[in-house]
C-alpha angles and dihedrals in degrees: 000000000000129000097259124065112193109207108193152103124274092225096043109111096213085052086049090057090055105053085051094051091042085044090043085064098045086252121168106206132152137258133234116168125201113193103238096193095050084048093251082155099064092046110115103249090056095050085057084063105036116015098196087053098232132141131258117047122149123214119216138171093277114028148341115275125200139180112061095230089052095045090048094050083046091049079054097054100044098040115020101181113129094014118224097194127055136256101243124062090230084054098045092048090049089051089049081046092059103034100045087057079079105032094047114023096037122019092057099061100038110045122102105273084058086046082049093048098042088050089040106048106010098035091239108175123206098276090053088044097058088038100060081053092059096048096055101033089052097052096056092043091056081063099042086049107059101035079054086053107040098032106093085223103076116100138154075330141032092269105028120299106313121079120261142182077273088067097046094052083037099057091037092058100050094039084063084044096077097055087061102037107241112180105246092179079084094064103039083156091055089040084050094052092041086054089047095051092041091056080074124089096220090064088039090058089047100049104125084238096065092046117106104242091042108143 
């Protein structure tokens, strides 16, 4: 038993971002897995945990924390080695930036409760479905891809050459991308950051195929 529980899905992109954080500082924690497609999430005892009946939340000692953005910055703060933001506030608010292109443009429109909603109200089959993915992922990535390009920060990675929040969302996102089809050849500077982060043992250890309840 340690003092963090990780509730969360080994497929889910913003639980994804978490072990690799968690594995990024060298954090034990252990897994609970609720199965997002069966509707585990909206059982009672989850909802204890997390009201709005989302994956990921991290328990901790003192309290429930949700929102994988949130948990990560949290994770920073608590235990700041390696840090995952930088130093400077123009630099922080570049890595958000980043990050939050896939946290907050694309993420929330294309995650399993939108795909329920578009079959369920508007008779979306699979192929719309996962087109409906592509355009909208794509659309965000042309833009990641060419501040990554054109920005004198990016290095190995999106931000230099240490790994930050940037990467997490970064390497989620692509690693999604690969059950719809996207076309990565289009973002050779995002594939070459991806490469870059899943050379590292902590992604690695968070990929959602090492994870126990993988399918």
């Amino acid at each position: 038993m340690t003092d963090l529980i990780l509730h969360n899905y080994y497929r889910s992109s913003t639980s994804f971002r978490v072990r690799a954080a968690l594995a990024l500082k060298g954090l034990d924690y252990d897994y609970e897995s609720y199965h997002l497609r069966r509707g585990d999430q909206r059982e009672s005892d989850f909802l204890g945990i997390n009201a709005q009946g989302l994956v990921p939340a991290l328990q901790t000692s003192e309290d429930v924390l949700t929102q994988s953005l949130a948990i990560i910055e949290y994770l920073d703060e608590v235990y700041p080695q390696p840090p995952l933001l930088p130093k400077d506030a123009i630099g922080r608010a570049r890595v958000r930036s980043l990050a939050m292109i896939v946290a907050c443009d694309i993420h929330p429109i294309n995650n399993l409760r939108v795909f329920r909603y578009l079959r369920k109200h508007f008779g979306a089959d699979n192929e719309a479905a996962a087109t409906w993915f592509r355009h909208w992922t794509e659309t965000s990535f042309e833009a990641l891809e060419t501040r990554l390009v054109n920005e004198a920060e990016t290095g190995n990675f999106c931000h230099g050459d240490s790994v930050s929040l940037a990467d997490i969302c970064l390497a989620g996102q692509v690693i999604n991308n690969e059950r719809f089809n996207v076309d990565m050849s289009l973002y050779p500077t995002i594939q070459r950051v991806h490469s870059s982060c899943m050379a590292l043992d902590a992604f690695k250890k968070a990929h959602p195929s090492a994870q126990p309840d993988a399918e």
